[in-house]
DOROSE-53220 format. One record per residue (C-alpha): residue in one letter; chain; x, y, z. Coordinates in Angstrom, 2 decimals, decimal comma. Layout:
N
A A X Y Z
...
//
This chain:
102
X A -98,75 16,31 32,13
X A -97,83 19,41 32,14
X A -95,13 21,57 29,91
X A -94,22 23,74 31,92
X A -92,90 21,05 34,60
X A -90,71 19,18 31,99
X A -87,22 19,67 31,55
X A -85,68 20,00 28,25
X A -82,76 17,24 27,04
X A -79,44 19,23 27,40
X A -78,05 21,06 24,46
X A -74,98 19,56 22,62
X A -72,64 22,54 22,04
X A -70,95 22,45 18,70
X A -67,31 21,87 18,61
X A -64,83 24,66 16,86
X A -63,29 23,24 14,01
X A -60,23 25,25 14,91
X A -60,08 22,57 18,18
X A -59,76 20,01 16,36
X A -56,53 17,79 15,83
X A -54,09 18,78 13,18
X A -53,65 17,02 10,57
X A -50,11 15,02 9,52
X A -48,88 18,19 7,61
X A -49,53 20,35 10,22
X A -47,82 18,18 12,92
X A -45,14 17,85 10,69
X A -44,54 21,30 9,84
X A -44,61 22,08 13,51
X A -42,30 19,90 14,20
X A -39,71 21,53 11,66
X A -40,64 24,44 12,72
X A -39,59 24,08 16,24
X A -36,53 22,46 15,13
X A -35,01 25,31 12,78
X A -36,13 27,70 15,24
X A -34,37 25,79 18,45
X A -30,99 24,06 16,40
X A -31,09 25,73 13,41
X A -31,46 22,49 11,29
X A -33,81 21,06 9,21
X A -34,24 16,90 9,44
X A -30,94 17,30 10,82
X A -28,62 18,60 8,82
X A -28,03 22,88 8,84
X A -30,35 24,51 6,55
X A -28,74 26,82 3,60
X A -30,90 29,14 1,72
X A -27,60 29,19 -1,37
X A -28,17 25,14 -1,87
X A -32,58 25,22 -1,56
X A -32,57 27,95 -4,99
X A -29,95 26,29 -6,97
X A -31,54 22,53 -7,12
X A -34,22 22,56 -9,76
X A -35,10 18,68 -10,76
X A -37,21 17,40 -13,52
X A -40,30 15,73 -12,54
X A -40,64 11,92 -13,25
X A -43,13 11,89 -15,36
X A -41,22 13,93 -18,15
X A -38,85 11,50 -18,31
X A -39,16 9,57 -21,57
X A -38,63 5,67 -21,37
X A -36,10 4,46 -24,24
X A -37,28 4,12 -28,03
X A -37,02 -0,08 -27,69
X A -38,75 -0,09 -24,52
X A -41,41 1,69 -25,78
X A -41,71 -0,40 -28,96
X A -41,32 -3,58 -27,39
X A -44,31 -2,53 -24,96
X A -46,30 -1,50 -27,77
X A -46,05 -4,49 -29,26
X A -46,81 -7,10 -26,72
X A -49,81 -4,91 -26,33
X A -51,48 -4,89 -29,35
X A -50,76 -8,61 -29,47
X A -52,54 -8,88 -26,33
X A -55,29 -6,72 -27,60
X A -55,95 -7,86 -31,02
X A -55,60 -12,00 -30,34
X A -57,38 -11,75 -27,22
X A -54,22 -14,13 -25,30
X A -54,18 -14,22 -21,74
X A -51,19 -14,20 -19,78
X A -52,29 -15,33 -16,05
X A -51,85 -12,23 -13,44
X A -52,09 -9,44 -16,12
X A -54,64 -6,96 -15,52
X A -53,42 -3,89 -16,62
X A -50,84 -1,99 -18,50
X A -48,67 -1,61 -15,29
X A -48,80 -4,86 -14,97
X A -47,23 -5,71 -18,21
X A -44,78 -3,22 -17,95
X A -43,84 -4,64 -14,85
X A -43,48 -8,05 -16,68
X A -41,60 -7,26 -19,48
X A -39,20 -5,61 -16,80
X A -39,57 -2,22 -18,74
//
C-alpha cells in the first residue's frame, strides 16, 4: 500500500467559544435590554433611576431570629445530641427548625 495514495480522515475544525449559545443571564439581559431600549420599561413597569438609589435592603441572613426561638432550638438540640433520641424524618438542623416551626 502505498502513502502517498491514501487520503487523510477530514479535519474537525474547532468551534469558537464566542458561537456558542448564551447562557440564561445573557438571554435575559438581552431581553431587558431590548425592552428599555424599545418601551422604555423594565419587566414592565417605567424604569426610574430616583427610586433604584434610594432602596437599600438588609440581606436575610443578618436578620437575627428571636431570643426564645433561638433558645428553644438550642435546646431540643442538645437533647437530641446528648441522649442520642430519634425523631423519625430528622436529618438535619433545617429539618428541626422546620419542625419546631421556628
Amino acid at each position: 500500500m502505498n502513502t502517498k495514495t491514501m487520503r487523510l480522515p477530514p479535519r474537525h475544525h474547532r468551534r469558537n467559544k464566542s458561537t456558542t449559545a448564551a447562557g440564561p443571564n445573557q438571554l435575559l439581559a438581552g431581553y431587558l435590554a431590548h425592552e428599555y431600549l424599545n418601551k422604555g420599561t423594565l419587566f414592565g413597569e417605567q424604569w426610574s433611576p430616583a427610586r433604584s438609589e434610594a432602596r437599600k435592603n438588609k440581606a436575610s441572613h443578618e436578620t437575627e431570629p428571636s431570643d426564645y426561638k433561638r433558645r428553644r432550638y438550642v435546646e431540643v438540640a442538645d437533647i437530641l445530641r446528648a441522649d442520642g433520641a430519634f425523631m423519625p424524618g430528622i436529618v438535619n438542623p433545617s429539618q428541626l427548625a422546620r419542625s419546631l416551626k421556628l
